[in-house]
C-alpha positions as a LaTeX table, in Angstrom:
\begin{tabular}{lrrr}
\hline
Residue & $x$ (\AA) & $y$ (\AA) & $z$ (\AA) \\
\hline
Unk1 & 116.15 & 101.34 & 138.02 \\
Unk2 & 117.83 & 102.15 & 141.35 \\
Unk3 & 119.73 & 99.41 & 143.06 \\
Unk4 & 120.84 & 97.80 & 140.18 \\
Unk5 & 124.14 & 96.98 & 139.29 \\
Unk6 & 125.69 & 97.36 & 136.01 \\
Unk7 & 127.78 & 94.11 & 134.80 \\
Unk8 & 131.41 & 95.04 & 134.31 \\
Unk9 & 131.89 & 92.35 & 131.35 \\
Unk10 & 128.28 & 93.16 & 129.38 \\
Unk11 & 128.63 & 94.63 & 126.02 \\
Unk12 & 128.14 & 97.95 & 126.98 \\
Unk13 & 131.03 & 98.34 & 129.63 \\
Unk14 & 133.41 & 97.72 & 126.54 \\
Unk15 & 131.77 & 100.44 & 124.34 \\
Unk16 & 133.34 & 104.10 & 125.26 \\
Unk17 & 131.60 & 106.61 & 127.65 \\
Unk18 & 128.62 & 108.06 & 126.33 \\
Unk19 & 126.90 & 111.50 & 126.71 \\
Unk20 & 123.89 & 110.34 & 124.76 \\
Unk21 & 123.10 & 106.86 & 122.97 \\
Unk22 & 120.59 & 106.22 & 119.95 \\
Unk23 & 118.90 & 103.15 & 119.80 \\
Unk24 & 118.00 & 102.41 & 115.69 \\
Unk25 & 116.39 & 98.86 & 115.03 \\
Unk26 & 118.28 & 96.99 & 112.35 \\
Unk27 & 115.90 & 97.40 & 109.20 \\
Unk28 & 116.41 & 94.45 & 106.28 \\
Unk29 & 113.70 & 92.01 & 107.00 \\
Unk30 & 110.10 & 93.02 & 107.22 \\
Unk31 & 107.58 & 92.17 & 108.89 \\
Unk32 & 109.73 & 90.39 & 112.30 \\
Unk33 & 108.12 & 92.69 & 114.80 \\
Unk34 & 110.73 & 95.93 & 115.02 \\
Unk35 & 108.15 & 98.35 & 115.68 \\
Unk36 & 106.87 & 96.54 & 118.32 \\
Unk37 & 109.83 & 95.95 & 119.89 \\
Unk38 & 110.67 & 99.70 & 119.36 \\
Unk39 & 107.17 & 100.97 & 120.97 \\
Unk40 & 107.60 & 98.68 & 123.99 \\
Unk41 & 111.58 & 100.08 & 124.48 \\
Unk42 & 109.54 & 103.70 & 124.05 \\
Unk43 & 107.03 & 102.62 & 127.16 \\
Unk44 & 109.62 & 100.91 & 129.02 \\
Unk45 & 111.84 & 104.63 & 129.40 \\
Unk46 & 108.53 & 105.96 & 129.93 \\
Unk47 & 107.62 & 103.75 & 132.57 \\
Unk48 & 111.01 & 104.30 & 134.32 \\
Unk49 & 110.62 & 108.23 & 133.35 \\
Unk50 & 113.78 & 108.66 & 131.46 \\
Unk51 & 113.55 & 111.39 & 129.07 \\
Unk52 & 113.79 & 109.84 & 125.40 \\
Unk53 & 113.44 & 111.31 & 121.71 \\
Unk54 & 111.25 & 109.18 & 119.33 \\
Unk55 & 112.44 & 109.46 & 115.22 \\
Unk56 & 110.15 & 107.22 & 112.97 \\
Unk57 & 112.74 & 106.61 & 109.64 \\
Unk58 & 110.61 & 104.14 & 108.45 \\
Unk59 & 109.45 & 105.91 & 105.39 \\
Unk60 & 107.91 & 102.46 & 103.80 \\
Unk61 & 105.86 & 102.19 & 106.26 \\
Unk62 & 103.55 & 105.51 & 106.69 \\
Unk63 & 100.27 & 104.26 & 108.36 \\
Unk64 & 99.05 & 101.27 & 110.25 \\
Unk65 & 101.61 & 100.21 & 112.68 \\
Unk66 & 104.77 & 102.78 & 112.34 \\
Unk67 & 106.23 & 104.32 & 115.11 \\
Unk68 & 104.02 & 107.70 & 114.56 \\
Unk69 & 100.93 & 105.83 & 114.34 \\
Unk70 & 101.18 & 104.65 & 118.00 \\
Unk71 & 102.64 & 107.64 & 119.40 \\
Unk72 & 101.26 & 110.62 & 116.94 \\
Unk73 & 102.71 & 114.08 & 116.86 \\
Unk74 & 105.17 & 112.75 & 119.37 \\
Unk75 & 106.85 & 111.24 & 116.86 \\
Unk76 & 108.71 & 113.35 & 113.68 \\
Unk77 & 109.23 & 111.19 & 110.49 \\
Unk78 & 112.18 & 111.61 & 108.53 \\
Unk79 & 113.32 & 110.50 & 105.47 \\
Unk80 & 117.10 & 109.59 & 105.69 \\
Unk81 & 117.01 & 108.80 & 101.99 \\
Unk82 & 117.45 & 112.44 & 101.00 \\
Unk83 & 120.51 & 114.68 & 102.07 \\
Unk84 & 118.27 & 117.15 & 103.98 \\
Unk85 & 116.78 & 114.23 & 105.60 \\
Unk86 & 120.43 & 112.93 & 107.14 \\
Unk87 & 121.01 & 116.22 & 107.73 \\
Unk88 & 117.83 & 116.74 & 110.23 \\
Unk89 & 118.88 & 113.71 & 111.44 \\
Unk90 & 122.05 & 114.78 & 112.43 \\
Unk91 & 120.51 & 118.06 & 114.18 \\
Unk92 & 117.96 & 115.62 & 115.94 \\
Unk93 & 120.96 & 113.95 & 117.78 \\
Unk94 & 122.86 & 116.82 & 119.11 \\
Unk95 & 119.46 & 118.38 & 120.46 \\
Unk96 & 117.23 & 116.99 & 123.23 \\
Unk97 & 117.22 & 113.81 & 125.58 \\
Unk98 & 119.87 & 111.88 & 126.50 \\
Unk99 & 118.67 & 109.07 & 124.16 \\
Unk100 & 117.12 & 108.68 & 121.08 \\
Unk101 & 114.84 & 105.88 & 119.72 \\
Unk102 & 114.82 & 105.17 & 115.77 \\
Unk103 & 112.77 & 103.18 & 114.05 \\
Unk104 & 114.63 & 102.04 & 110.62 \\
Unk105 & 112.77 & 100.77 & 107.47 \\
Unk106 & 113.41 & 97.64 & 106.07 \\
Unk107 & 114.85 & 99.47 & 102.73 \\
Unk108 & 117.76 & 101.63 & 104.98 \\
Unk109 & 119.91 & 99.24 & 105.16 \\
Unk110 & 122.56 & 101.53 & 102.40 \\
Unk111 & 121.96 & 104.46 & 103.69 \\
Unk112 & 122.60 & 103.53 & 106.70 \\
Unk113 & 125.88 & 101.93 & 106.55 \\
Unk114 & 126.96 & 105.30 & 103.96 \\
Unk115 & 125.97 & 107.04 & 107.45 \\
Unk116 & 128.26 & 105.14 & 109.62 \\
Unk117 & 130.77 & 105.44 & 107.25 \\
Unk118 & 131.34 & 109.21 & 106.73 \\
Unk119 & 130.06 & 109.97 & 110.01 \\
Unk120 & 130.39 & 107.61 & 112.94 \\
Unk121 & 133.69 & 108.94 & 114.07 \\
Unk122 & 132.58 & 112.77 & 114.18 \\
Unk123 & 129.20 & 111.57 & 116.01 \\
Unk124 & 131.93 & 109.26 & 118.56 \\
Unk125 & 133.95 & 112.50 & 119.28 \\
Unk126 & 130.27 & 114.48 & 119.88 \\
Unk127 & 129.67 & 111.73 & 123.31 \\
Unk128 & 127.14 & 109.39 & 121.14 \\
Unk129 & 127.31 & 105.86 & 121.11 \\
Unk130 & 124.89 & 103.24 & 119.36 \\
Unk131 & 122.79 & 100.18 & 120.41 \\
Unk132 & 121.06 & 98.25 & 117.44 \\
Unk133 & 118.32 & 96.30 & 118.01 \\
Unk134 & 118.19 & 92.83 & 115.82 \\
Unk135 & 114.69 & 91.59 & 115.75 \\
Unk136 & 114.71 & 87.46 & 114.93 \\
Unk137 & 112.25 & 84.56 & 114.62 \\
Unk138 & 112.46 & 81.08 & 113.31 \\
Unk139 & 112.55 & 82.86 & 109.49 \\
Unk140 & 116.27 & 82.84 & 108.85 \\
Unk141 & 115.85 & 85.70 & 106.53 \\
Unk142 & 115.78 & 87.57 & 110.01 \\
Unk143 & 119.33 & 86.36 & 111.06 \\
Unk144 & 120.83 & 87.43 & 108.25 \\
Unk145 & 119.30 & 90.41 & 107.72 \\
Unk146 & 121.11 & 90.77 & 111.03 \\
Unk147 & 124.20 & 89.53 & 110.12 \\
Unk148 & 124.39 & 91.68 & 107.04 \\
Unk149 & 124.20 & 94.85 & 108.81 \\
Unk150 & 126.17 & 93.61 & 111.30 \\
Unk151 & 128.89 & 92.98 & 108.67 \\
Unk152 & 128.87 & 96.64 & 107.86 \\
Unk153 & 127.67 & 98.15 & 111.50 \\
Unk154 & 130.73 & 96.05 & 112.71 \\
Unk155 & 132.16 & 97.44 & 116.22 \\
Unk156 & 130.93 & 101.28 & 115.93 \\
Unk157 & 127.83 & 99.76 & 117.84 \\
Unk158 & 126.70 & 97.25 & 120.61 \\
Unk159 & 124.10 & 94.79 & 119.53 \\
Unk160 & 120.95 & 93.95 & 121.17 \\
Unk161 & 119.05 & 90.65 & 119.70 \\
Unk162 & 115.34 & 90.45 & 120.15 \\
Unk163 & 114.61 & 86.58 & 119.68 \\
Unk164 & 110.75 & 87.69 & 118.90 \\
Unk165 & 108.17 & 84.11 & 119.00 \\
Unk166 & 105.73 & 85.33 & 116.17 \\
Unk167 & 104.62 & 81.76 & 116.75 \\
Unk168 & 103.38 & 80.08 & 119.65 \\
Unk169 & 106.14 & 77.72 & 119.64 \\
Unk170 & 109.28 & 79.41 & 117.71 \\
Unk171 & 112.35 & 77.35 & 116.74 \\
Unk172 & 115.47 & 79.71 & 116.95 \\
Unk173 & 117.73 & 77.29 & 115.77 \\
Unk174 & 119.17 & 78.72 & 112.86 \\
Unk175 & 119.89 & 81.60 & 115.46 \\
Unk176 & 121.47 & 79.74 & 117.74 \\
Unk177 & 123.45 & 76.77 & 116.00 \\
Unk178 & 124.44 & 78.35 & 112.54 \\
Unk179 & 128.21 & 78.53 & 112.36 \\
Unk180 & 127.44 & 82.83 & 110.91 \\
Unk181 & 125.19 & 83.06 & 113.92 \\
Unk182 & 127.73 & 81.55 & 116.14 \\
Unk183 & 130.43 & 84.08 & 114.81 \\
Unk184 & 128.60 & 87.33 & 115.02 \\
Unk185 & 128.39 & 86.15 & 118.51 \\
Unk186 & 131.56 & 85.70 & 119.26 \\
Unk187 & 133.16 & 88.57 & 117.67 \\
Unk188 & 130.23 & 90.79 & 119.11 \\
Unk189 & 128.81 & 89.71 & 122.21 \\
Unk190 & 125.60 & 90.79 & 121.81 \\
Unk191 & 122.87 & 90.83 & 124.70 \\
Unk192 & 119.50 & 88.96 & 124.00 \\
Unk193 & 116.51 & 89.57 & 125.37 \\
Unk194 & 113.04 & 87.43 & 124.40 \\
Unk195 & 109.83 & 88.89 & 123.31 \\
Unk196 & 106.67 & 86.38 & 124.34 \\
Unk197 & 104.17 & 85.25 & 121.70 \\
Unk198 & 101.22 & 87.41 & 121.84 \\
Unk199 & 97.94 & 86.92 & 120.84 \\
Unk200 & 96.92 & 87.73 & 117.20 \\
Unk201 & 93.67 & 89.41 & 118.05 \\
Unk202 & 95.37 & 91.81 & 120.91 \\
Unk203 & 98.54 & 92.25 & 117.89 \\
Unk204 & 96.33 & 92.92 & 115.24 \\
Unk205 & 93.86 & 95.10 & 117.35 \\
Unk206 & 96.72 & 97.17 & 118.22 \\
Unk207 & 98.27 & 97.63 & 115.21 \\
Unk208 & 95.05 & 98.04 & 113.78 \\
Unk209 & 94.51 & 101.48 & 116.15 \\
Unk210 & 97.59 & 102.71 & 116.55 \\
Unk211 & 97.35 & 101.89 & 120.41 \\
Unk212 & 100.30 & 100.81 & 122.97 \\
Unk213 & 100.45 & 97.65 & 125.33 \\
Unk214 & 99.96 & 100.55 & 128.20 \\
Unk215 & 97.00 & 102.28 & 126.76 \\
Unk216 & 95.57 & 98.90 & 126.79 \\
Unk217 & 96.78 & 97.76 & 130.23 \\
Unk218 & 95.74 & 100.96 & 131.43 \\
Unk219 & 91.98 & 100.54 & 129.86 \\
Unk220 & 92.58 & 103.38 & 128.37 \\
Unk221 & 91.77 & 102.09 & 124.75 \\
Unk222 & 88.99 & 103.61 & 122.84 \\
Unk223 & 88.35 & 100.18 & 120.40 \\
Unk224 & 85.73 & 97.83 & 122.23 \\
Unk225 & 87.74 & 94.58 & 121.68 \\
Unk226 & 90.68 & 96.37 & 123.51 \\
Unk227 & 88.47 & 96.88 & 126.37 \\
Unk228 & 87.86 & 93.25 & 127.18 \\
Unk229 & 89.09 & 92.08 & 130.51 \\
Unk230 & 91.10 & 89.24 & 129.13 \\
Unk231 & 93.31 & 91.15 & 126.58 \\
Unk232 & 93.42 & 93.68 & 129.17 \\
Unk233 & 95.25 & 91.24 & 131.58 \\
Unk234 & 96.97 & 89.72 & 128.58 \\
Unk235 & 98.34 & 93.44 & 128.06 \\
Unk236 & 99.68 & 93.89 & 131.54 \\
Unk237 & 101.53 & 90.47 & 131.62 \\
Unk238 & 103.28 & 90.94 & 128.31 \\
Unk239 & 103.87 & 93.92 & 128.86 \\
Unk240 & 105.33 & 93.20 & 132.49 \\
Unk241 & 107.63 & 90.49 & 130.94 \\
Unk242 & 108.70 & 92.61 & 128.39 \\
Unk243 & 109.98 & 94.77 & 130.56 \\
Unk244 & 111.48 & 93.03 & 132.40 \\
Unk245 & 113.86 & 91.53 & 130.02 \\
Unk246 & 114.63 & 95.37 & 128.71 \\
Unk247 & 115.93 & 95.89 & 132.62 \\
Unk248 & 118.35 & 92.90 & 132.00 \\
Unk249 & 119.96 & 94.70 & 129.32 \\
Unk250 & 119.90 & 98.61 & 130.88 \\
Unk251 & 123.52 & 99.19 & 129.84 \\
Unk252 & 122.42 & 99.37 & 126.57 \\
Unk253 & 119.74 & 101.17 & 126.30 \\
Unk254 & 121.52 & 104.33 & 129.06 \\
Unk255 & 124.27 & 106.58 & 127.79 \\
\hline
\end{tabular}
């Protein structure tokens, strides 16, 4: 991270001063790759050893491939649904690391917004600013899942789009050429980053175990089919690429 320069008209230079920042993946559509994007953002401050809390709010999703299932015990789940839930919530971002990574369900979407409404401006005053994460792919069910929260989101945050190629050749057109689209990113400038196509049987096995794109890299993976030398090169060259476009964006992902 040293060396590099922070760009004076990004996003994030127009969003106030931050003591800490939480990072919350827009929920609404399912199945577009959040958590994925979420556990890579989760090795990528590990990787560049910058202290970072972990909150898995997907309550929807309680096994295979949530948040806690990759990381473990490392990883409290809380349900935002209930008062006492928004209310640990709150505690979990005065406490701790400078930021905080939640994973939303696809069903907070309400709660959420309620959230920024009666509390955004005390949690602005407290030195916390917001980055959410919009996950797209050729579905347009995915862009306006992201332009609905935006709608309600509105300025209180800055917006990083994951354009996500579930495919092996992804149209993003809708994304790109929709006149919606094309307002949101106007209004909002948000940064966009792109997540590579990766194998199904290296996506699946992953999910399937609960393991990272590092613990695979690594060779650190228990499963047998993780341990092959071509999804272990695989690993280490998305995984090198996704990181790579996360350092693009550093100003929103730093307080």
């Amino acid at each position: 991270m040293n060396g590099t320069k922070t760009i004076s008209n990004s996003p994030a230079a127009r969003m106030p001063a931050a003591g800490k920042r939480v990072i919350l993946s827009m929920g609404g559509k399912g199945g577009v790759g959040k958590t994925s994007v979420i556990t890579g953002l989760a090795e990528w401050f590990q990787e560049n050893s910058i202290p970072v809390k972990l909150l898995d709010l997907d309550t929807e999703n309680k096994a295979r491939g949530s948040l806690t299932h990759f990381f473990g015990g490392r990883v409290p789940k809380v349900n935002i649904h209930t008062p006492a839930g928004l209310d640990a919530f709150v505690d979990e971002l005065t406490d701790g690391p400078p930021v905080i990574l939640a994973d939303m369900g696809a069903g907070a979407g309400q709660v959420t917004y309620d959230w920024f409404d009666k509390m955004y401006s005390n949690v602005a005053e407290a030195g916390i600013a917001f980055t959410s994460v919009g996950v797209i792919t050729s579905d347009p069910a995915s862009v306006e899942s992201v332009l609905a929260w935006a709608s309600r989101l509105r300025d209180r945050t800055a917006y990083l789009i994951v354009e996500n190629s579930v495919a092996e050749h992804t149209d993003f057109r809708y994304w790109r050429e929709t006149h919606q689209a094309l307002l949101f990113q106007q209004k909002y400038s948000p940064a966009v980053v792109r997540m590579d196509f990766r194998l199904p049987v290296l996506e699946n096995a992953t999910r399937n175990h609960g393991v990272t794109l590092g613990a695979v890299a690594a060779r650190l993976a228990a499963a047998p089919e993780l341990q092959r030398a071509s999804l272990v090169m695989r690993a280490q060259s998305y995984r090198r690429r996704m990181f790579a476009e996360f350092d693009k964006v550093q100003e929103l992902l730093l307080p």
